[in-house]
ChimeraX commands (.cxc) that place a marker at each C-alpha (Angstrom):
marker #1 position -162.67,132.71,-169.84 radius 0.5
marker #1 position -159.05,132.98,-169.70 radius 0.5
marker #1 position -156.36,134.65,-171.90 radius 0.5
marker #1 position -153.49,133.14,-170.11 radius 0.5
marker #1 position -151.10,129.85,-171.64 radius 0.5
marker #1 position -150.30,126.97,-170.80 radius 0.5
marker #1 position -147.34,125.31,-171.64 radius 0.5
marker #1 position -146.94,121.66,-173.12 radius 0.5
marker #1 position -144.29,119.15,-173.50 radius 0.5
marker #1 position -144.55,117.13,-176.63 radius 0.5
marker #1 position -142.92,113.49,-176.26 radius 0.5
marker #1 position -144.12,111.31,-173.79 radius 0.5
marker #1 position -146.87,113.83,-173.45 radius 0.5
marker #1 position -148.36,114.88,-176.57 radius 0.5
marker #1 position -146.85,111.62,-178.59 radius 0.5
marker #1 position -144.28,109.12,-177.96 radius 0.5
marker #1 position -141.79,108.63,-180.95 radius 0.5
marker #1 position -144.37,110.65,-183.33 radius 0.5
marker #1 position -147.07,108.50,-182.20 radius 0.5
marker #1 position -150.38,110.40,-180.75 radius 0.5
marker #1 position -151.29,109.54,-177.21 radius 0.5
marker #1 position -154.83,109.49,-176.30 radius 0.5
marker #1 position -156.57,112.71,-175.51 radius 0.5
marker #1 position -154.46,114.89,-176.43 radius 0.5
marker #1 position -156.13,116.74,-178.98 radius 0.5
marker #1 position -159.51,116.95,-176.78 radius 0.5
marker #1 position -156.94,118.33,-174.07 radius 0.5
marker #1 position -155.76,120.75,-176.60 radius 0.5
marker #1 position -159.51,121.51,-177.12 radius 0.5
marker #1 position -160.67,122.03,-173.67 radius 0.5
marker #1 position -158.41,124.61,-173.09 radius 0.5
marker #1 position -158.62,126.37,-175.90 radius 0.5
marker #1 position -162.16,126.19,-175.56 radius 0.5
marker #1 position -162.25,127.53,-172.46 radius 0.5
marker #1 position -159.87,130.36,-173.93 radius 0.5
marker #1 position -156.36,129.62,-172.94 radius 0.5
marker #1 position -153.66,129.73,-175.30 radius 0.5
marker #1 position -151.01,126.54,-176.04 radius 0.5
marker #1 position -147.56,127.11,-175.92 radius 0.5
marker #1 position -145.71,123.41,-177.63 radius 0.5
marker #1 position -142.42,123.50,-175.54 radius 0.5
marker #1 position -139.91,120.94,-176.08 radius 0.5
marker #1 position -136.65,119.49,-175.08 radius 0.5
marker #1 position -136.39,117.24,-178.69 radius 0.5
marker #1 position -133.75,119.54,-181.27 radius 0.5
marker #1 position -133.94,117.37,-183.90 radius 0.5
marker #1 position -137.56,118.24,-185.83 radius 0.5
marker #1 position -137.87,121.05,-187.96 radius 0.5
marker #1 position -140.68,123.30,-187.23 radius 0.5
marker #1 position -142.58,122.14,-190.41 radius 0.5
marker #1 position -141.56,118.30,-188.82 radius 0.5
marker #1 position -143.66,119.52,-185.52 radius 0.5
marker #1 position -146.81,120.85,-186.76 radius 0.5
marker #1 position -147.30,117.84,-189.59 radius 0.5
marker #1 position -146.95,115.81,-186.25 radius 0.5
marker #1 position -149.43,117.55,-184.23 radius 0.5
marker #1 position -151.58,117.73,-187.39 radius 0.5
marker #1 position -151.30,113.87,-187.13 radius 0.5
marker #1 position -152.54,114.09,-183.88 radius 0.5
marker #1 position -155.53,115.91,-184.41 radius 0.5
marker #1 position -154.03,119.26,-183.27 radius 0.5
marker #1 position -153.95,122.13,-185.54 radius 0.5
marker #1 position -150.82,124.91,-184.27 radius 0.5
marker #1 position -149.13,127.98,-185.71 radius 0.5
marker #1 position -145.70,127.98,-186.11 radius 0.5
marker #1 position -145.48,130.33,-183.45 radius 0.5
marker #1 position -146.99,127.89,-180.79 radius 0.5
marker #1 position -144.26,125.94,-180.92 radius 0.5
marker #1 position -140.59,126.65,-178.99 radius 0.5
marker #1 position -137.67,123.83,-178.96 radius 0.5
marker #1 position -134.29,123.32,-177.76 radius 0.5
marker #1 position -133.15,124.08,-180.82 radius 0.5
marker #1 position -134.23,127.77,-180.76 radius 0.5
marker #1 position -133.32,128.03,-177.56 radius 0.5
marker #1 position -129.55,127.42,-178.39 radius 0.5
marker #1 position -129.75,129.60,-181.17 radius 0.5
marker #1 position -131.22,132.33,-178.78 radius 0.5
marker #1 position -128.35,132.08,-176.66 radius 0.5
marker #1 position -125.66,132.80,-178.86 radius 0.5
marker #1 position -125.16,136.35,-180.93 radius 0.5
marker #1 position -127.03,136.60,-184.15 radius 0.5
marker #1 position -124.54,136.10,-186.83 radius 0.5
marker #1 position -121.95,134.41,-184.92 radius 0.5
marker #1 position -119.93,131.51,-185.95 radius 0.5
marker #1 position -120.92,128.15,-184.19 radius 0.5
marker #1 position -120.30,124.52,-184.72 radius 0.5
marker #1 position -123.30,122.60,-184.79 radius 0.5
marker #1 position -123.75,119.37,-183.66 radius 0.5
marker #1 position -127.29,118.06,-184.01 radius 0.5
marker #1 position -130.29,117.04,-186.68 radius 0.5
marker #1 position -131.99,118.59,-189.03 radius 0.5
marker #1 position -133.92,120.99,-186.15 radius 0.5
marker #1 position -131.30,122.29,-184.15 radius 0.5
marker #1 position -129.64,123.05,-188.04 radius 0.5
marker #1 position -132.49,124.85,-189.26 radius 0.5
marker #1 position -132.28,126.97,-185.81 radius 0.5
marker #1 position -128.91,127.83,-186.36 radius 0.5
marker #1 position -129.18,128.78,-189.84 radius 0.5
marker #1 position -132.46,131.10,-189.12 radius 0.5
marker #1 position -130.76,133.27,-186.49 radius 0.5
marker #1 position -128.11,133.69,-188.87 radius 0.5
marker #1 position -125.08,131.31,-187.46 radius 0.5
marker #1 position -121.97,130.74,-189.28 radius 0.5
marker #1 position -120.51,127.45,-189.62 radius 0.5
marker #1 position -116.56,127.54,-188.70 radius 0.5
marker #1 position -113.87,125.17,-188.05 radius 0.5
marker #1 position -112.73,127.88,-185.25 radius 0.5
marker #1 position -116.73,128.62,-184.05 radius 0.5
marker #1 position -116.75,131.32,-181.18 radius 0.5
marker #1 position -120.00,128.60,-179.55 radius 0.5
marker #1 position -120.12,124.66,-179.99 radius 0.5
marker #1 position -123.71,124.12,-180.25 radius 0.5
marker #1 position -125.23,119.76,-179.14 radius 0.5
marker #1 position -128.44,118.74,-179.80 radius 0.5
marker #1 position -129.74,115.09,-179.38 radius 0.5
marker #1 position -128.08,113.34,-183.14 radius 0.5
marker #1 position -128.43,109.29,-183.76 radius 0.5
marker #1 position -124.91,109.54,-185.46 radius 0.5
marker #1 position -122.26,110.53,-182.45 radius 0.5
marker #1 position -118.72,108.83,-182.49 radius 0.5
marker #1 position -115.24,109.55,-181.05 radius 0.5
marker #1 position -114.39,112.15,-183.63 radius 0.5
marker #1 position -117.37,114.40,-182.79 radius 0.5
marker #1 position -116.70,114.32,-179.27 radius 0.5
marker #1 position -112.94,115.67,-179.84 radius 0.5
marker #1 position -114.00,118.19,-182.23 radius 0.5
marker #1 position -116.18,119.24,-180.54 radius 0.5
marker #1 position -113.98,119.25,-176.88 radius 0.5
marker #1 position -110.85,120.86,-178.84 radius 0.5
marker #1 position -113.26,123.78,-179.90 radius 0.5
marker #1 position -114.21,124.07,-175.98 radius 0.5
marker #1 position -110.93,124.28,-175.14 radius 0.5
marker #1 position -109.79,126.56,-177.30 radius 0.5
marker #1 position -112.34,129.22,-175.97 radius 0.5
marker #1 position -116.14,128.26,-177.76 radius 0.5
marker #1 position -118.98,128.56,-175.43 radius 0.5
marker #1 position -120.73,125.39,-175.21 radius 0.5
marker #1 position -124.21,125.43,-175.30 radius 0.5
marker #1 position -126.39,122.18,-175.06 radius 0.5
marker #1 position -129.96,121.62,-176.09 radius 0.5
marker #1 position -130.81,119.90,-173.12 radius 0.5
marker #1 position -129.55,117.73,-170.62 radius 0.5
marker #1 position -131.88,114.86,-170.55 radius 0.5
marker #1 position -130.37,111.27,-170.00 radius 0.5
marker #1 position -132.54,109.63,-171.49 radius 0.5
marker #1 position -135.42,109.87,-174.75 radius 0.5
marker #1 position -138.72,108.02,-174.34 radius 0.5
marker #1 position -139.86,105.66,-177.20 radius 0.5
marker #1 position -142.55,102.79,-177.46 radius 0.5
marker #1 position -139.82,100.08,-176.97 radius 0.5
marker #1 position -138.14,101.85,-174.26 radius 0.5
marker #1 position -135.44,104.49,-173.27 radius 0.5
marker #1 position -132.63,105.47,-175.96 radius 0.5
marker #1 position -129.73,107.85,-174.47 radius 0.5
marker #1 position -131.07,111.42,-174.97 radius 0.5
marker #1 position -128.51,114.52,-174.99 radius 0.5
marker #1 position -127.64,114.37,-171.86 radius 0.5
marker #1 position -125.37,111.70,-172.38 radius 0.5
marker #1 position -123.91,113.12,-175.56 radius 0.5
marker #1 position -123.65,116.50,-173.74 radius 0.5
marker #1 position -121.42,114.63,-171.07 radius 0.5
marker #1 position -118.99,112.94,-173.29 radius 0.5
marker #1 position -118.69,116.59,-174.36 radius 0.5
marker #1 position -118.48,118.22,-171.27 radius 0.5
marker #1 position -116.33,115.39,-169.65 radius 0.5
marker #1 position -113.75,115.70,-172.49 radius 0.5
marker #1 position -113.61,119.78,-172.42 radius 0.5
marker #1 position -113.72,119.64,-168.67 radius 0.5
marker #1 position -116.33,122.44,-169.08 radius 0.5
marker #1 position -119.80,122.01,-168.37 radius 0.5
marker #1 position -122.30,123.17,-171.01 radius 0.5
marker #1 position -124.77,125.95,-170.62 radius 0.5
marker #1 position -128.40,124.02,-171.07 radius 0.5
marker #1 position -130.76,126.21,-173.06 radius 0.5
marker #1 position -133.75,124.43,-173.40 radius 0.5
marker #1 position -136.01,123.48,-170.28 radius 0.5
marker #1 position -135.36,124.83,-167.64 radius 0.5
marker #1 position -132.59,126.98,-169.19 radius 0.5
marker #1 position -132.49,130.48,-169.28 radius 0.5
marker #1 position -132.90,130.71,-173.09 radius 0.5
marker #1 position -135.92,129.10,-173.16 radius 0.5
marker #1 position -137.36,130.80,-170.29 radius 0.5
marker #1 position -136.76,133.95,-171.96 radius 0.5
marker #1 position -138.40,132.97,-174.78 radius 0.5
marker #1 position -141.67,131.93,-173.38 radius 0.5
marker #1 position -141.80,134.74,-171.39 radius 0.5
marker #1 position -141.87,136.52,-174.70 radius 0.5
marker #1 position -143.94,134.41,-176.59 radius 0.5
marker #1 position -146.54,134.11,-173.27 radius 0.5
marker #1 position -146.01,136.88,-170.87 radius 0.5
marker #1 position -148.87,135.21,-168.69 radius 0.5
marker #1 position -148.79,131.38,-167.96 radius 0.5
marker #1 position -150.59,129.39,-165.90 radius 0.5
marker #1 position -149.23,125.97,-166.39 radius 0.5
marker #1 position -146.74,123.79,-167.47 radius 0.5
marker #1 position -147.39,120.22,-168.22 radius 0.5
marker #1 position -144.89,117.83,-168.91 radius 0.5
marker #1 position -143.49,114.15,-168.01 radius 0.5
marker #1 position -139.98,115.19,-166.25 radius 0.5
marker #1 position -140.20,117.01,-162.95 radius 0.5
marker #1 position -136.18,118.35,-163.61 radius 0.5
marker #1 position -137.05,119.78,-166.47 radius 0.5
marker #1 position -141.05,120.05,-166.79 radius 0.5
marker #1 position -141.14,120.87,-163.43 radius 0.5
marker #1 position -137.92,122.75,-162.92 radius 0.5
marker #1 position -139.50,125.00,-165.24 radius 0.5
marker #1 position -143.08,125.58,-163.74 radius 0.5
marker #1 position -141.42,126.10,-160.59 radius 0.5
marker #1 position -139.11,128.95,-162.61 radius 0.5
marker #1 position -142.14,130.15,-164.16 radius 0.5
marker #1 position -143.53,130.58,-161.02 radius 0.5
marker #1 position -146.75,128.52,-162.16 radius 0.5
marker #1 position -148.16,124.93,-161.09 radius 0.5
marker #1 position -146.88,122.05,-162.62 radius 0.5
marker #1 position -149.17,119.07,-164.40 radius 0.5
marker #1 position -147.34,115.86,-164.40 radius 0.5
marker #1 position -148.26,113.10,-166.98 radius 0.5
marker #1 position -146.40,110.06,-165.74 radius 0.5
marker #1 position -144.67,108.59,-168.85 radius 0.5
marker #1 position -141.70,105.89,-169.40 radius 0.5
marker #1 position -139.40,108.64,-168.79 radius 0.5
marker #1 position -141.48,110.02,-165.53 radius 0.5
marker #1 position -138.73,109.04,-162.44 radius 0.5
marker #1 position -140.35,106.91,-159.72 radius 0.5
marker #1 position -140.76,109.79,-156.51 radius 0.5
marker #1 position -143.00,110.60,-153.65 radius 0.5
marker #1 position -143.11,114.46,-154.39 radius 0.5
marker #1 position -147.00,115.31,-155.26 radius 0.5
marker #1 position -147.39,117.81,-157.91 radius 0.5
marker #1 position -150.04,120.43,-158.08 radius 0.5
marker #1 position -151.99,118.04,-161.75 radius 0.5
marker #1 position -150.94,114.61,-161.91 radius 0.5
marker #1 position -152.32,112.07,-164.42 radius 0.5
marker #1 position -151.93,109.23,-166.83 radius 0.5
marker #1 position -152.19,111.43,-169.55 radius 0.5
marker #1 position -152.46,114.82,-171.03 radius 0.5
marker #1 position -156.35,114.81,-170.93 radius 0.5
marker #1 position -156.56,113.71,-167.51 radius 0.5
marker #1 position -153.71,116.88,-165.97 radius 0.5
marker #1 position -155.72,118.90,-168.27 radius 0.5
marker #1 position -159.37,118.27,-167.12 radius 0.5
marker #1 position -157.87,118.24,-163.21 radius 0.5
marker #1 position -156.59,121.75,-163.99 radius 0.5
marker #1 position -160.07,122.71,-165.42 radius 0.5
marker #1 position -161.63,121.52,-162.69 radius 0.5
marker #1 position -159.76,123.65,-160.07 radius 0.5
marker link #1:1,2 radius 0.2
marker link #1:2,3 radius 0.2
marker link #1:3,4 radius 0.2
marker link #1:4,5 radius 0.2
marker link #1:5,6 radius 0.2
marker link #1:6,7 radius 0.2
marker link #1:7,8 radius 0.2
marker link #1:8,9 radius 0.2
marker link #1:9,10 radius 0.2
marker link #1:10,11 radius 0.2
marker link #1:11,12 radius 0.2
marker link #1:12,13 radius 0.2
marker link #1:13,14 radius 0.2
marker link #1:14,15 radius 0.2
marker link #1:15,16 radius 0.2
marker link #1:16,17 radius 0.2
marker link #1:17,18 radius 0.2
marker link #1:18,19 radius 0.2
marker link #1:19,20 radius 0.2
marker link #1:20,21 radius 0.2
marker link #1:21,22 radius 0.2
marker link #1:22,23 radius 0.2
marker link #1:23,24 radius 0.2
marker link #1:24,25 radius 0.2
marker link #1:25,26 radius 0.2
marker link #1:26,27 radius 0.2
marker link #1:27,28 radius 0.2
marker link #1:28,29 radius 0.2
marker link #1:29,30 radius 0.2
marker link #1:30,31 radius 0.2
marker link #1:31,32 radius 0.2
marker link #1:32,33 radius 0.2
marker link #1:33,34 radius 0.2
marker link #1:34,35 radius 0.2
marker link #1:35,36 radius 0.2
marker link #1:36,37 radius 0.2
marker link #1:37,38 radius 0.2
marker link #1:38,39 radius 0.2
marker link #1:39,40 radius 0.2
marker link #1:40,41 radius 0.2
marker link #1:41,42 radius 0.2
marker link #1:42,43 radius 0.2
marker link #1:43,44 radius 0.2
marker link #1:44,45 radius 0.2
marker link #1:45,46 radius 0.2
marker link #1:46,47 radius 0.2
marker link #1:47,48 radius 0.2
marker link #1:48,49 radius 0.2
marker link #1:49,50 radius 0.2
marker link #1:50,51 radius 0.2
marker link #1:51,52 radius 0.2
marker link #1:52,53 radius 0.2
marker link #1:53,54 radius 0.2
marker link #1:54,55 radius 0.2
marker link #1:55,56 radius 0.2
marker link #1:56,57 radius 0.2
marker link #1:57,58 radius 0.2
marker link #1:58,59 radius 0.2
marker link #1:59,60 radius 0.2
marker link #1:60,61 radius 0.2
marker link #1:61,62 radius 0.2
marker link #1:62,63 radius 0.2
marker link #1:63,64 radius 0.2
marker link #1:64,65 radius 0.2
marker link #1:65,66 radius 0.2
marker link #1:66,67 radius 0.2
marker link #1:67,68 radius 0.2
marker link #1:68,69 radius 0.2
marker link #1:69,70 radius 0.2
marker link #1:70,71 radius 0.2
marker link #1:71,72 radius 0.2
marker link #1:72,73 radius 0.2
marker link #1:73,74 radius 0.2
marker link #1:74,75 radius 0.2
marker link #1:75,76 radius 0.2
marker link #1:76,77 radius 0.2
marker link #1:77,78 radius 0.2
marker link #1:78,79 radius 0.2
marker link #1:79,80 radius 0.2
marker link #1:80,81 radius 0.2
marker link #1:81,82 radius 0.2
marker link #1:82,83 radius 0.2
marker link #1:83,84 radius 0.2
marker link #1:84,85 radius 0.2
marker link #1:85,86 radius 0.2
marker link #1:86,87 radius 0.2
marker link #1:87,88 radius 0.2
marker link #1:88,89 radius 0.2
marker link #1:89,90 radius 0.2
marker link #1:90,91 radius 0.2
marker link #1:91,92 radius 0.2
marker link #1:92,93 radius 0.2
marker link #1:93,94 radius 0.2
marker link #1:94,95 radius 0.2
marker link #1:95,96 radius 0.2
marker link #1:96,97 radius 0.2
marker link #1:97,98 radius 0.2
marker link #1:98,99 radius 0.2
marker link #1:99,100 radius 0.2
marker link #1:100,101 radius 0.2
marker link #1:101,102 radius 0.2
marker link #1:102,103 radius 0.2
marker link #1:103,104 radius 0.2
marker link #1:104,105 radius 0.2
marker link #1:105,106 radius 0.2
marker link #1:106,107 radius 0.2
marker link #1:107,108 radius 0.2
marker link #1:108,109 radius 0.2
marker link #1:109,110 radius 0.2
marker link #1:110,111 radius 0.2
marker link #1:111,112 radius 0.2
marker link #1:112,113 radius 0.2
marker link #1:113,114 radius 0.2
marker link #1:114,115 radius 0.2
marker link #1:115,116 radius 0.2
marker link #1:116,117 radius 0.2
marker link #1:117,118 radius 0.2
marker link #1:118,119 radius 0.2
marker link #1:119,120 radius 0.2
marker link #1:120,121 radius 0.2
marker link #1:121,122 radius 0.2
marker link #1:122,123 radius 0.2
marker link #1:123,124 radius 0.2
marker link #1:124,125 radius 0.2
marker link #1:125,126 radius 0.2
marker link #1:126,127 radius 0.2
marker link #1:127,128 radius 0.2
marker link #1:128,129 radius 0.2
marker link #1:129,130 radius 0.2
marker link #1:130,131 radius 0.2
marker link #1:131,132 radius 0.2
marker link #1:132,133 radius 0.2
marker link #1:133,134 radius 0.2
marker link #1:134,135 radius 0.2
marker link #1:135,136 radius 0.2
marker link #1:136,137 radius 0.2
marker link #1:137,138 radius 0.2
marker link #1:138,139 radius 0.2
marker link #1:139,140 radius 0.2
marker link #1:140,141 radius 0.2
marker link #1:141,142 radius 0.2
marker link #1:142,143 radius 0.2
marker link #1:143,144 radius 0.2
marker link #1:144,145 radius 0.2
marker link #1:145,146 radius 0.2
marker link #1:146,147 radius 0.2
marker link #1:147,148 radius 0.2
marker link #1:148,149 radius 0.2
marker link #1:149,150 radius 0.2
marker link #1:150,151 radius 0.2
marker link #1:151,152 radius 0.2
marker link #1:152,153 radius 0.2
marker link #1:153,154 radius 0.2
marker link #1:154,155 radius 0.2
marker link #1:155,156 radius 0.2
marker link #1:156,157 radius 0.2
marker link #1:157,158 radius 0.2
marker link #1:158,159 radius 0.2
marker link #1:159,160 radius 0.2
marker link #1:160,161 radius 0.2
marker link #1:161,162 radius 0.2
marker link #1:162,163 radius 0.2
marker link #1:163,164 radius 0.2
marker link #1:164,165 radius 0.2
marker link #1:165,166 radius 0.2
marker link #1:166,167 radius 0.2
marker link #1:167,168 radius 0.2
marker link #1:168,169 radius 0.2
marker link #1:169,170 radius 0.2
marker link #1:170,171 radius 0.2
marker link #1:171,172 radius 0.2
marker link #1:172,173 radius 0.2
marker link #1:173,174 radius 0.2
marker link #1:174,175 radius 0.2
marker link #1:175,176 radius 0.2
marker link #1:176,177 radius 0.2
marker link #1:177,178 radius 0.2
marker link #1:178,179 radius 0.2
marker link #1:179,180 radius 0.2
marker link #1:180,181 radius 0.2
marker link #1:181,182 radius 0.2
marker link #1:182,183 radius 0.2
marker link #1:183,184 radius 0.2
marker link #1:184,185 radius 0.2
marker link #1:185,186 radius 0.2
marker link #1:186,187 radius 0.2
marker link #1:187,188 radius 0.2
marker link #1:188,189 radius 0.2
marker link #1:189,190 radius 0.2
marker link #1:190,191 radius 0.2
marker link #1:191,192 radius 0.2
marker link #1:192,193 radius 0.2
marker link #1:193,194 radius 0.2
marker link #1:194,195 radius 0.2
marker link #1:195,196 radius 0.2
marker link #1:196,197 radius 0.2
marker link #1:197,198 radius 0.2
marker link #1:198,199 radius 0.2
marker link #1:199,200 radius 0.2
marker link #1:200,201 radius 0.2
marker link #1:201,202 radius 0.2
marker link #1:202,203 radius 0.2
marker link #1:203,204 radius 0.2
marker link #1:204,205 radius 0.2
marker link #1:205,206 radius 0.2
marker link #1:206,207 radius 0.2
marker link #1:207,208 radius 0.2
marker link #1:208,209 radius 0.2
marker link #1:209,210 radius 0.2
marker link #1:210,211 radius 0.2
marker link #1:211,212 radius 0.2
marker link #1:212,213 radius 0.2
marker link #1:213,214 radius 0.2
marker link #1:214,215 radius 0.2
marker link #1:215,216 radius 0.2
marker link #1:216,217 radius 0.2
marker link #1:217,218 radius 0.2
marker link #1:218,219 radius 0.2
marker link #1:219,220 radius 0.2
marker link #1:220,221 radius 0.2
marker link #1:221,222 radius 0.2
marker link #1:222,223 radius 0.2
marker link #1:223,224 radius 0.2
marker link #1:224,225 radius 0.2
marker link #1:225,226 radius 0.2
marker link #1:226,227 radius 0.2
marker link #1:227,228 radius 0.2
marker link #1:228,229 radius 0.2
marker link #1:229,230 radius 0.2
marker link #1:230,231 radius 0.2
marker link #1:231,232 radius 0.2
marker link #1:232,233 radius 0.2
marker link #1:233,234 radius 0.2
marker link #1:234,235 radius 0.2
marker link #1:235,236 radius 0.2
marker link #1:236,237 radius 0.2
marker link #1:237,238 radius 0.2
marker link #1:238,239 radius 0.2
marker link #1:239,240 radius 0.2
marker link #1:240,241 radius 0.2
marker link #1:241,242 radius 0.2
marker link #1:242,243 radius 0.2
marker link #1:243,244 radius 0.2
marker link #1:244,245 radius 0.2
marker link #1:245,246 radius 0.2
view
């Protein structure tokens, strides 16, 4: 029996658009079965905690609030408790900023982006003027593009570079495979032994920063390559039971 985690990404993985995929909850119970601990890791800002565990609930998988990092903490994390920031996201990536204490300001010391269905010219030169005028920019996550039954919407990578091509400043990217979020699952988990996910750049990037094995569930948002990864599958229950079976 093990004692060690494994990390999990949640869209395109877990669900896709708050829908449950199949297997994933007898995934989730194989491992923990077989004594590992779950670690929920994802790139998507906008859910509040509360928002996540109702959806894993829907999908058959009971959590603690505890289980669960986003990209949303992790660009809290990586500012200074109490600062002033200006945040730019949904209702996650708000309730993040509020819980480590984050001040909202017209004239914020950190510009924090998050993935946010209403984005328009004015946001993008508040948000660059701030930049420019000495904010650090911190952004969620850098991934182009956000997987959904009827296809690919832009994700926050393409906000982030409206952003970051306005303020001429590239952001710092907290969430997978940023610093701040490998931080915080190394405090949360200070032994893993996998990350599963559908994007090798960030998934994978983070495995491979981890220094763990990476389980690749091919999804809409899974890039066509020839690189094979240590667990690949068409789903979570399939990485999972390969990784069992090792």
């Amino acid at each position: 029996m093990s004692t060690a985690t494994v990390v999990i990404d949640l869209d395109g993985v877990v669900w896709l658009a708050g829908q449950p995929l199949a297997g994933g909850a007898e995934a989730v119970r194989l491992l923990r079965g077989e004594g590992y601990r779950v670690l929920f890791a994802t790139n998507n800002s906008s859910p509040t905690t509360a928002m996540l565990l109702e959806r894993l609930s829907g999908a058959d998988i009971q959590a603690a609030p505890e289980e669960l990092l986003t990209a949303a903490h992790a660009a809290a994390f990586a500012v200074p408790r109490g600062s002033t920031a200006l945040v730019l996201g949904e209702e996650g990536l708000d309730e993040a900023a509020a819980n480590h204490g984050l001040i909202g300001s017209e004239t914020p010391q950190s510009v924090l982006v998050g993935w946010r269905r209403n984005f328009d010219f004015d946001l993008v030169a508040k948000a660059a003027t701030a930049i420019r005028q000495g904010a650090r920019f911190i952004a969620t996550n850098d991934d182009p593009t956000h997987p959904t039954p009827s296809g690919l919407l832009p994700g926050t990578g393409a906000l982030v570079a409206a952003i970051a091509t306005a303020a001429e400043t590239q952001a710092l990217i907290a969430g997978k495979p940023g610093t701040p979020m490998v931080e915080l699952i190394c405090e949360r988990a200070p032994e893993v032994a996998l990350v599963v996910g559908d994007r090798p750049s960030t998934d994978g990037a983070l495995a491979e920063r981890l220094g763990v094995p990476f389980g690749l569930v091919m999804s809409e948002a899974t890039p066509k390559s020839s690189t094979v990864w240590a667990y690949e599958g068409n789903s979570l229950l399939n990485v999972v039971e390969a990784f069992l079976a090792s």
